[in-house]
NUZAZA-47636 format. One line per field, with one value per residue (C-alpha): x, y, z; residue number from 1. Coordinates in nm, 2 decimals. Example, Ala and Ser with C-alpha at 12.3 -4.5 7.8 and 13.67 -1.06 7.14 Angstrom:
2
X: c(1.23	1.37)
Y: c(-0.45	-0.11)
Z: c(0.78	0.71)
n: c(1	2)
***
This chain:
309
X: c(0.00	0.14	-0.04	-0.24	0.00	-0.23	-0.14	-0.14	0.01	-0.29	-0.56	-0.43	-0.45	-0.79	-0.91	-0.75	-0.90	-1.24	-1.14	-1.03	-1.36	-1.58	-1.32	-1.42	-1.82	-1.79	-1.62	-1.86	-2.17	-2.07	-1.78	-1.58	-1.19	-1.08	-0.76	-0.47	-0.20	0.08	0.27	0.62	0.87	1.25	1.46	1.36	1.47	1.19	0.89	1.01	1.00	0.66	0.56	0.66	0.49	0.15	0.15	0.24	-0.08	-0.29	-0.21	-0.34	-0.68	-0.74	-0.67	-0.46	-0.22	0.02	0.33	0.44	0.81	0.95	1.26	1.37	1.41	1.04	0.85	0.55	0.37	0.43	0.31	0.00	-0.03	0.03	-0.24	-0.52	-0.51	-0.50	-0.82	-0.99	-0.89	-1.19	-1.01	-0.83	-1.05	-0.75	-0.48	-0.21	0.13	0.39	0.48	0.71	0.78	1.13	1.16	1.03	0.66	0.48	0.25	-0.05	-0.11	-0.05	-0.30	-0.59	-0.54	-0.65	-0.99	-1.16	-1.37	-1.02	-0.83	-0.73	-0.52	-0.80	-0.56	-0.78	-0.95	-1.28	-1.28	-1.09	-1.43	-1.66	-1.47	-1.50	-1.87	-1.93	-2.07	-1.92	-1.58	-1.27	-1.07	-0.67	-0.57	-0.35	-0.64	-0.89	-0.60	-0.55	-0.97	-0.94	-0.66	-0.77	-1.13	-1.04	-0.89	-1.21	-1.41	-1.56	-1.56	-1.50	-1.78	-1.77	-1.73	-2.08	-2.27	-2.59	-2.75	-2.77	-2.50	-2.55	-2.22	-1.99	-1.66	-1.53	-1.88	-1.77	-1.36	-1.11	-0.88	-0.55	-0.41	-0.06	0.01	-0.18	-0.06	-0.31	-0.25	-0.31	-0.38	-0.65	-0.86	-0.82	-0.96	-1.23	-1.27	-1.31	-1.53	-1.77	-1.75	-1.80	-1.51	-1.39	-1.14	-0.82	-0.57	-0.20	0.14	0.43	0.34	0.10	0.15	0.29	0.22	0.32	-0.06	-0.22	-0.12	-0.22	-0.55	-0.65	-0.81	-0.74	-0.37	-0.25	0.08	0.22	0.55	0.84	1.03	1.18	1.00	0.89	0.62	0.72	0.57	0.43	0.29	0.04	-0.25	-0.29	-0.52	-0.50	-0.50	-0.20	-0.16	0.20	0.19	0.54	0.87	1.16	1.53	1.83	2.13	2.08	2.40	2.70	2.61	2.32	1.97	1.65	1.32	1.17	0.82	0.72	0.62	0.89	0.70	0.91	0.84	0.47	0.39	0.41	0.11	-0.09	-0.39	-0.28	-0.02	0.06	0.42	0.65	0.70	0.40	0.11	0.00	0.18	0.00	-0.30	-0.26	-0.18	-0.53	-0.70	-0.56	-0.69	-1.04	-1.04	-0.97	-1.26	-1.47	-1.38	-1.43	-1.81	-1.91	-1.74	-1.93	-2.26	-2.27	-2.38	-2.07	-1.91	-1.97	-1.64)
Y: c(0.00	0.34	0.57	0.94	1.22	1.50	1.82	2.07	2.38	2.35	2.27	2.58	2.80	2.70	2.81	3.11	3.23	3.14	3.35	3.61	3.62	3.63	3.91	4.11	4.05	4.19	4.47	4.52	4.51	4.62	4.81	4.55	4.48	4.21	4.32	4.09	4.20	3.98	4.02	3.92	3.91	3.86	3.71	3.38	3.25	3.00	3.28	3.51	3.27	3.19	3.53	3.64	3.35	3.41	3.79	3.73	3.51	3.83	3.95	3.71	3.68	4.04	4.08	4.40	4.27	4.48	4.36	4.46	4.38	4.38	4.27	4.04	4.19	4.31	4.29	4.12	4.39	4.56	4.24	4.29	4.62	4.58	4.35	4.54	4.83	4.58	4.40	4.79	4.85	4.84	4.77	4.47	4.17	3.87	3.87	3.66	3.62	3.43	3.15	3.11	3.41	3.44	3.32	3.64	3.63	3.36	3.22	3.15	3.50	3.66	3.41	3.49	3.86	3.86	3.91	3.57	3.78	3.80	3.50	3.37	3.14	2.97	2.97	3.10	2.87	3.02	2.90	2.55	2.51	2.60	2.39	2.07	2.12	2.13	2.51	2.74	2.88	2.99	2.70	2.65	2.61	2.36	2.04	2.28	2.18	1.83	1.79	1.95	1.77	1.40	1.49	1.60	1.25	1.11	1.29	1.58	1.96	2.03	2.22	2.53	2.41	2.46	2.42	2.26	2.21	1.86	1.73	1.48	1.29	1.25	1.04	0.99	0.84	0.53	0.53	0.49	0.79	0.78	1.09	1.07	1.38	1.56	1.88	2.20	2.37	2.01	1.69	1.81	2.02	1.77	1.51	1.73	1.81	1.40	1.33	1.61	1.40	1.08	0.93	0.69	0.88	0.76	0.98	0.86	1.01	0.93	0.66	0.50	0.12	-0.08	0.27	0.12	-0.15	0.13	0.37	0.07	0.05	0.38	0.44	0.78	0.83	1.19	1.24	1.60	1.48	1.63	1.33	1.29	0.96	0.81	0.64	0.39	0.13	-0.12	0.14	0.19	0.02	-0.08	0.23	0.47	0.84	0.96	1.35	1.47	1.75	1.71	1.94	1.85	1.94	1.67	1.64	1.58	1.51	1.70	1.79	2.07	2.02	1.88	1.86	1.55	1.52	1.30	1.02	0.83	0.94	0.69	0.41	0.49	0.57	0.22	0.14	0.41	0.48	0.86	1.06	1.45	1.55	1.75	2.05	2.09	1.94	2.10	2.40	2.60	2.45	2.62	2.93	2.89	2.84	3.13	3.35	3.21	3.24	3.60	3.66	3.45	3.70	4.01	3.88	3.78	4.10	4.31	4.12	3.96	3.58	3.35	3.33	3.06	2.92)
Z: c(0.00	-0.11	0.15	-0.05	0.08	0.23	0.07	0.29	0.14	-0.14	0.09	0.32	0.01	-0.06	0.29	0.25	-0.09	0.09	0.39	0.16	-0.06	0.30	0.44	0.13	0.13	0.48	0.41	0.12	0.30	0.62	0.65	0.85	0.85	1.06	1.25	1.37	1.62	1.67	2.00	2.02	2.23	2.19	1.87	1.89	1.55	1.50	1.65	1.43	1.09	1.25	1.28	0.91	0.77	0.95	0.84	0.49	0.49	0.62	0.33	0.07	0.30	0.31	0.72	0.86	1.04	1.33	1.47	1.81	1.90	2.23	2.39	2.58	2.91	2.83	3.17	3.28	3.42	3.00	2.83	3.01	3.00	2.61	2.60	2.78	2.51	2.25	2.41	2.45	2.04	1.83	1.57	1.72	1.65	1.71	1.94	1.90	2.16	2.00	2.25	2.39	2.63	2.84	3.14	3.39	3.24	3.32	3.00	3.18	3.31	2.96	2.80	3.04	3.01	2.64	2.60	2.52	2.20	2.04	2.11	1.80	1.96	2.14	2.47	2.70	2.96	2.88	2.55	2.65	2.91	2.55	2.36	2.62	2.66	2.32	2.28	2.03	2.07	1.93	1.87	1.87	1.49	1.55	1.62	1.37	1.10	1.20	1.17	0.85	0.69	0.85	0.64	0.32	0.30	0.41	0.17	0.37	0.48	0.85	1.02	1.21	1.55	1.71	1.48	1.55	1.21	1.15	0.90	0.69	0.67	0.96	0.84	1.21	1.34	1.53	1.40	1.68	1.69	1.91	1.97	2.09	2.31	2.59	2.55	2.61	2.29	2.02	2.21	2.48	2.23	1.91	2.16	2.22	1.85	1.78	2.03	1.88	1.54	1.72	1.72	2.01	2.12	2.31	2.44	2.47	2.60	2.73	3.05	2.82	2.83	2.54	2.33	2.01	2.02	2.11	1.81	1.62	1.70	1.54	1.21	1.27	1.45	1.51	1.65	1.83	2.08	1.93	1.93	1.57	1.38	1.72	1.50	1.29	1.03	1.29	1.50	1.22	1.14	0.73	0.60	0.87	0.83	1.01	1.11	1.19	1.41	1.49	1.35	1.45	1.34	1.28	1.15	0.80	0.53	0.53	0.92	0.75	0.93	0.82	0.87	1.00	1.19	1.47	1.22	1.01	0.68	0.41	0.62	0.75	0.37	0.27	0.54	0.59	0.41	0.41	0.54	0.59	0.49	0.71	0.63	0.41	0.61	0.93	0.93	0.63	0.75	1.09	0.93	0.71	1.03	1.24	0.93	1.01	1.34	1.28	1.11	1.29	1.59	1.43	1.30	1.62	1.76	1.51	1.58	1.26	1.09	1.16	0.80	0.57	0.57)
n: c(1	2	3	4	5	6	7	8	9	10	11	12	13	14	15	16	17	18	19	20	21	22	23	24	25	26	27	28	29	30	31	32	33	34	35	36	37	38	39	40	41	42	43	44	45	46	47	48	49	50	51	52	53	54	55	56	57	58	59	60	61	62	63	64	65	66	67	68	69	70	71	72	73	74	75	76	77	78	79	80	81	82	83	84	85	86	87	88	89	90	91	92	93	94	95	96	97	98	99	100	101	102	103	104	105	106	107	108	109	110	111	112	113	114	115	116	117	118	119	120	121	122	123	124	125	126	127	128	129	130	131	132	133	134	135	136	137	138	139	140	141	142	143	144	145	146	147	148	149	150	151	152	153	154	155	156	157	158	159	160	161	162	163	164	165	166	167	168	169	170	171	172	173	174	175	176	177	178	179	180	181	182	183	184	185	186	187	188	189	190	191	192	193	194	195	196	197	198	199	200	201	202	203	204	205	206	207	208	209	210	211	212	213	214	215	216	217	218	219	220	221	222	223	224	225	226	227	228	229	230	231	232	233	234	235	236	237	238	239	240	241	242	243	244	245	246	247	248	249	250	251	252	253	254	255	256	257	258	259	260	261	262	263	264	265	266	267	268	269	270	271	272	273	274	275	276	277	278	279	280	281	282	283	284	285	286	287	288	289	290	291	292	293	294	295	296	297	298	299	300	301	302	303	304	305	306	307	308	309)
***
Protein backbone atom coordinates (compact mmCIF):
# COMPACT_ATOMS: atom_id res chain seq x y z
CA UNK A 1 0.00 0.00 0.00
CA UNK A 2 1.36 3.36 -1.06
CA UNK A 3 -0.36 5.71 1.53
CA UNK A 4 -2.42 9.45 -0.54
CA UNK A 5 -0.04 12.21 0.83
CA UNK A 6 -2.30 15.02 2.30
CA UNK A 7 -1.39 18.16 0.71
CA UNK A 8 -1.38 20.67 2.92
CA UNK A 9 0.12 23.78 1.37
CA UNK A 10 -2.88 23.48 -1.41
CA UNK A 11 -5.56 22.74 0.90
CA UNK A 12 -4.32 25.85 3.21
CA UNK A 13 -4.54 28.00 0.05
CA UNK A 14 -7.94 26.97 -0.57
CA UNK A 15 -9.15 28.05 2.90
CA UNK A 16 -7.45 31.15 2.50
CA UNK A 17 -8.98 32.32 -0.85
CA UNK A 18 -12.36 31.42 0.91
CA UNK A 19 -11.44 33.52 3.86
CA UNK A 20 -10.31 36.12 1.57
CA UNK A 21 -13.64 36.16 -0.58
CA UNK A 22 -15.81 36.34 3.03
CA UNK A 23 -13.17 39.08 4.41
CA UNK A 24 -14.25 41.12 1.28
CA UNK A 25 -18.18 40.50 1.33
CA UNK A 26 -17.91 41.93 4.81
CA UNK A 27 -16.22 44.70 4.14
CA UNK A 28 -18.63 45.17 1.22
CA UNK A 29 -21.70 45.05 3.02
CA UNK A 30 -20.72 46.16 6.24
CA UNK A 31 -17.76 48.06 6.46
CA UNK A 32 -15.77 45.46 8.46
CA UNK A 33 -11.89 44.79 8.54
CA UNK A 34 -10.78 42.06 10.61
CA UNK A 35 -7.63 43.21 12.49
CA UNK A 36 -4.68 40.90 13.68
CA UNK A 37 -2.03 41.96 16.17
CA UNK A 38 0.82 39.76 16.71
CA UNK A 39 2.69 40.21 20.00
CA UNK A 40 6.16 39.17 20.17
CA UNK A 41 8.66 39.07 22.32
CA UNK A 42 12.50 38.60 21.85
CA UNK A 43 14.56 37.07 18.72
CA UNK A 44 13.56 33.76 18.94
CA UNK A 45 14.73 32.49 15.53
CA UNK A 46 11.89 29.96 15.00
CA UNK A 47 8.92 32.84 16.47
CA UNK A 48 10.05 35.15 14.25
CA UNK A 49 10.02 32.67 10.92
CA UNK A 50 6.60 31.89 12.53
CA UNK A 51 5.59 35.31 12.75
CA UNK A 52 6.62 36.38 9.08
CA UNK A 53 4.91 33.54 7.72
CA UNK A 54 1.50 34.07 9.53
CA UNK A 55 1.52 37.90 8.37
CA UNK A 56 2.37 37.27 4.88
CA UNK A 57 -0.83 35.06 4.85
CA UNK A 58 -2.93 38.30 6.17
CA UNK A 59 -2.14 39.53 3.29
CA UNK A 60 -3.44 37.11 0.66
CA UNK A 61 -6.75 36.82 3.02
CA UNK A 62 -7.41 40.44 3.13
CA UNK A 63 -6.74 40.80 7.15
CA UNK A 64 -4.63 44.02 8.60
CA UNK A 65 -2.21 42.75 10.44
CA UNK A 66 0.24 44.82 13.34
CA UNK A 67 3.30 43.56 14.66
CA UNK A 68 4.40 44.60 18.06
CA UNK A 69 8.14 43.79 19.05
CA UNK A 70 9.54 43.83 22.29
CA UNK A 71 12.61 42.75 23.86
CA UNK A 72 13.68 40.37 25.78
CA UNK A 73 14.07 41.92 29.07
CA UNK A 74 10.45 43.05 28.35
CA UNK A 75 8.52 42.95 31.67
CA UNK A 76 5.48 41.18 32.75
CA UNK A 77 3.68 43.86 34.21
CA UNK A 78 4.29 45.63 30.00
CA UNK A 79 3.07 42.42 28.27
CA UNK A 80 0.03 42.86 30.13
CA UNK A 81 -0.26 46.16 30.00
CA UNK A 82 0.26 45.82 26.06
CA UNK A 83 -2.35 43.45 25.99
CA UNK A 84 -5.24 45.41 27.82
CA UNK A 85 -5.08 48.32 25.05
CA UNK A 86 -4.98 45.76 22.54
CA UNK A 87 -8.21 44.05 24.09
CA UNK A 88 -9.89 47.93 24.46
CA UNK A 89 -8.90 48.48 20.36
CA UNK A 90 -11.93 48.42 18.29
CA UNK A 91 -10.09 47.74 15.65
CA UNK A 92 -8.31 44.74 17.22
CA UNK A 93 -10.47 41.65 16.46
CA UNK A 94 -7.49 38.72 17.14
CA UNK A 95 -4.81 38.75 19.40
CA UNK A 96 -2.13 36.55 19.02
CA UNK A 97 1.30 36.17 21.58
CA UNK A 98 3.93 34.31 19.98
CA UNK A 99 4.76 31.51 22.50
CA UNK A 100 7.13 31.08 23.87
CA UNK A 101 7.82 34.15 26.32
CA UNK A 102 11.26 34.42 28.40
CA UNK A 103 11.61 33.18 31.44
CA UNK A 104 10.29 36.43 33.92
CA UNK A 105 6.55 36.31 32.43
CA UNK A 106 4.77 33.58 33.19
CA UNK A 107 2.50 32.22 29.99
CA UNK A 108 -0.46 31.49 31.76
CA UNK A 109 -1.08 35.01 33.11
CA UNK A 110 -0.49 36.60 29.63
CA UNK A 111 -3.05 34.15 27.96
CA UNK A 112 -5.88 34.86 30.45
CA UNK A 113 -5.44 38.60 30.13
CA UNK A 114 -6.45 38.65 26.43
CA UNK A 115 -9.93 39.10 25.95
CA UNK A 116 -11.65 35.66 25.20
CA UNK A 117 -13.72 37.78 21.97
CA UNK A 118 -10.16 38.01 20.38
CA UNK A 119 -8.35 34.95 21.13
CA UNK A 120 -7.27 33.66 17.97
CA UNK A 121 -5.17 31.37 19.64
CA UNK A 122 -8.03 29.73 21.38
CA UNK A 123 -5.56 29.73 24.66
CA UNK A 124 -7.77 30.99 26.97
CA UNK A 125 -9.45 28.73 29.57
CA UNK A 126 -12.76 30.16 28.83
CA UNK A 127 -12.85 29.05 25.46
CA UNK A 128 -10.94 25.50 26.46
CA UNK A 129 -14.31 25.06 29.07
CA UNK A 130 -16.62 25.98 25.55
CA UNK A 131 -14.74 23.94 23.56
CA UNK A 132 -14.99 20.70 26.23
CA UNK A 133 -18.67 21.22 26.59
CA UNK A 134 -19.29 21.32 23.17
CA UNK A 135 -20.70 25.08 22.77
CA UNK A 136 -19.24 27.39 20.30
CA UNK A 137 -15.77 28.76 20.66
CA UNK A 138 -12.68 29.91 19.32
CA UNK A 139 -10.70 26.98 18.66
CA UNK A 140 -6.68 26.47 18.74
CA UNK A 141 -5.73 26.10 14.92
CA UNK A 142 -3.51 23.58 15.54
CA UNK A 143 -6.38 20.43 16.24
CA UNK A 144 -8.86 22.80 13.73
CA UNK A 145 -5.99 21.82 10.98
CA UNK A 146 -5.51 18.33 12.02
CA UNK A 147 -9.65 17.89 11.72
CA UNK A 148 -9.37 19.54 8.49
CA UNK A 149 -6.57 17.67 6.94
CA UNK A 150 -7.67 13.95 8.53
CA UNK A 151 -11.30 14.87 6.41
CA UNK A 152 -10.38 16.01 3.19
CA UNK A 153 -8.92 12.53 3.00
CA UNK A 154 -12.10 11.13 4.07
CA UNK A 155 -14.11 12.91 1.65
CA UNK A 156 -15.57 15.75 3.74
CA UNK A 157 -15.57 19.57 4.82
CA UNK A 158 -14.97 20.32 8.50
CA UNK A 159 -17.85 22.22 10.20
CA UNK A 160 -17.73 25.28 12.09
CA UNK A 161 -17.28 24.15 15.46
CA UNK A 162 -20.80 24.65 17.12
CA UNK A 163 -22.75 24.21 14.85
CA UNK A 164 -25.90 22.63 15.50
CA UNK A 165 -27.51 22.11 12.08
CA UNK A 166 -27.70 18.57 11.47
CA UNK A 167 -25.03 17.27 9.03
CA UNK A 168 -25.49 14.84 6.87
CA UNK A 169 -22.19 12.90 6.66
CA UNK A 170 -19.86 12.50 9.63
CA UNK A 171 -16.58 10.37 8.37
CA UNK A 172 -15.29 9.92 12.06
CA UNK A 173 -18.79 8.41 13.39
CA UNK A 174 -17.72 5.28 15.28
CA UNK A 175 -13.56 5.26 14.00
CA UNK A 176 -11.08 4.89 16.80
CA UNK A 177 -8.78 7.90 16.91
CA UNK A 178 -5.46 7.84 19.08
CA UNK A 179 -4.12 10.85 19.72
CA UNK A 180 -0.58 10.67 20.88
CA UNK A 181 0.15 13.83 23.08
CA UNK A 182 -1.76 15.62 25.92
CA UNK A 183 -0.62 18.82 25.49
CA UNK A 184 -3.11 22.00 26.10
CA UNK A 185 -2.51 23.70 22.87
CA UNK A 186 -3.13 20.09 20.23
CA UNK A 187 -3.81 16.86 22.06
CA UNK A 188 -6.50 18.12 24.76
CA UNK A 189 -8.61 20.22 22.31
CA UNK A 190 -8.24 17.68 19.12
CA UNK A 191 -9.55 15.10 21.62
CA UNK A 192 -12.33 17.33 22.21
CA UNK A 193 -12.74 18.10 18.52
CA UNK A 194 -13.14 14.00 17.80
CA UNK A 195 -15.32 13.27 20.26
CA UNK A 196 -17.66 16.06 18.77
CA UNK A 197 -17.47 14.02 15.40
CA UNK A 198 -18.04 10.83 17.15
CA UNK A 199 -15.11 9.30 17.21
CA UNK A 200 -13.92 6.86 20.12
CA UNK A 201 -11.43 8.78 21.15
CA UNK A 202 -8.24 7.56 23.09
CA UNK A 203 -5.72 9.82 24.45
CA UNK A 204 -2.04 8.58 24.71
CA UNK A 205 1.36 10.12 26.00
CA UNK A 206 4.25 9.27 27.34
CA UNK A 207 3.38 6.61 30.54
CA UNK A 208 0.96 5.01 28.17
CA UNK A 209 1.48 1.15 28.29
CA UNK A 210 2.86 -0.83 25.40
CA UNK A 211 2.19 2.72 23.28
CA UNK A 212 3.21 1.19 20.12
CA UNK A 213 -0.59 -1.46 20.22
CA UNK A 214 -2.16 1.31 21.12
CA UNK A 215 -1.25 3.67 18.13
CA UNK A 216 -2.22 0.69 16.17
CA UNK A 217 -5.47 0.51 17.02
CA UNK A 218 -6.51 3.78 15.38
CA UNK A 219 -8.12 4.42 12.12
CA UNK A 220 -7.43 7.77 12.73
CA UNK A 221 -3.67 8.30 14.48
CA UNK A 222 -2.49 11.94 15.13
CA UNK A 223 0.81 12.45 16.51
CA UNK A 224 2.22 16.02 18.34
CA UNK A 225 5.49 14.82 20.77
CA UNK A 226 8.39 16.27 19.27
CA UNK A 227 10.33 13.26 19.34
CA UNK A 228 11.77 12.88 15.69
CA UNK A 229 9.97 9.58 13.79
CA UNK A 230 8.88 8.12 17.19
CA UNK A 231 6.21 6.44 15.01
CA UNK A 232 7.22 3.94 12.85
CA UNK A 233 5.70 1.26 10.31
CA UNK A 234 4.27 -1.23 12.89
CA UNK A 235 2.86 1.42 15.00
CA UNK A 236 0.39 1.90 12.22
CA UNK A 237 -2.53 0.16 11.37
CA UNK A 238 -2.91 -0.77 7.29
CA UNK A 239 -5.25 2.27 6.02
CA UNK A 240 -5.03 4.67 8.74
CA UNK A 241 -4.98 8.43 8.29
CA UNK A 242 -2.01 9.58 10.11
CA UNK A 243 -1.60 13.50 11.10
CA UNK A 244 1.99 14.69 11.89
CA UNK A 245 1.89 17.52 14.10
CA UNK A 246 5.40 17.14 14.90
CA UNK A 247 8.70 19.44 13.46
CA UNK A 248 11.62 18.53 14.53
CA UNK A 249 15.30 19.43 13.35
CA UNK A 250 18.29 16.74 12.76
CA UNK A 251 21.31 16.39 11.49
CA UNK A 252 20.75 15.80 7.97
CA UNK A 253 24.03 15.07 5.34
CA UNK A 254 26.96 16.99 5.29
CA UNK A 255 26.08 17.95 9.23
CA UNK A 256 23.17 20.74 7.53
CA UNK A 257 19.72 20.21 9.29
CA UNK A 258 16.52 18.81 8.24
CA UNK A 259 13.24 18.64 8.74
CA UNK A 260 11.66 15.47 9.96
CA UNK A 261 8.15 15.23 11.90
CA UNK A 262 7.15 13.02 14.70
CA UNK A 263 6.25 10.20 12.23
CA UNK A 264 8.87 8.29 10.06
CA UNK A 265 7.01 9.42 6.76
CA UNK A 266 9.09 6.89 4.07
CA UNK A 267 8.42 4.10 6.24
CA UNK A 268 4.73 4.95 7.52
CA UNK A 269 3.90 5.68 3.67
CA UNK A 270 4.13 2.23 2.75
CA UNK A 271 1.15 1.39 5.36
CA UNK A 272 -0.87 4.08 5.93
CA UNK A 273 -3.92 4.81 4.11
CA UNK A 274 -2.76 8.65 4.10
CA UNK A 275 -0.21 10.63 5.42
CA UNK A 276 0.56 14.49 5.94
CA UNK A 277 4.16 15.49 4.86
CA UNK A 278 6.52 17.50 7.09
CA UNK A 279 7.02 20.48 6.25
CA UNK A 280 3.95 20.89 4.06
CA UNK A 281 1.11 19.43 6.05
CA UNK A 282 0.02 20.97 9.27
CA UNK A 283 1.80 24.04 9.34
CA UNK A 284 0.05 25.95 6.26
CA UNK A 285 -2.97 24.50 7.45
CA UNK A 286 -2.60 26.17 10.87
CA UNK A 287 -1.82 29.30 9.30
CA UNK A 288 -5.31 28.86 7.08
CA UNK A 289 -6.98 28.40 10.32
CA UNK A 290 -5.57 31.28 12.36
CA UNK A 291 -6.92 33.54 9.32
CA UNK A 292 -10.38 32.13 10.07
CA UNK A 293 -10.42 32.39 13.37
CA UNK A 294 -9.66 35.95 12.75
CA UNK A 295 -12.63 36.56 11.14
CA UNK A 296 -14.73 34.48 12.88
CA UNK A 297 -13.83 37.01 15.90
CA UNK A 298 -14.33 40.07 14.27
CA UNK A 299 -18.05 38.75 12.99
CA UNK A 300 -19.07 37.84 16.15
CA UNK A 301 -17.42 41.03 17.55
CA UNK A 302 -19.25 43.10 15.09
CA UNK A 303 -22.60 41.16 15.76
CA UNK A 304 -22.71 39.64 12.59
CA UNK A 305 -23.79 35.85 10.92
CA UNK A 306 -20.67 33.49 11.56
CA UNK A 307 -19.13 33.32 7.99
CA UNK A 308 -19.72 30.61 5.75
CA UNK A 309 -16.42 29.17 5.69
Amino acid sequence: MTARIIDGKTLAAELIARVADEVARVGRDHGLEPGLAVILVGENPASESYVRSKTMKTVTAGIRSSIHRLPETTSEIDLLRLVAQLNADRDVHGILVQLPLPPQIDPHKVIEAVDPAKDVDGFHPMNAGRLASGLPALVPCTPSSCIRLAKSAHGAQAAPHGDTRERVHMPFAGLEAVVIGRSNIVGKPLAQLLLGENATVTVAHSKTRDLPSVARRADLLFVSVGQPELVRSDWVKPGATVIDVGINRIPGEGGKPRIVGDVAFAEVATIAGALTPVPGGVGPMTIACLMLNTLRAACTIAGLRKPAV
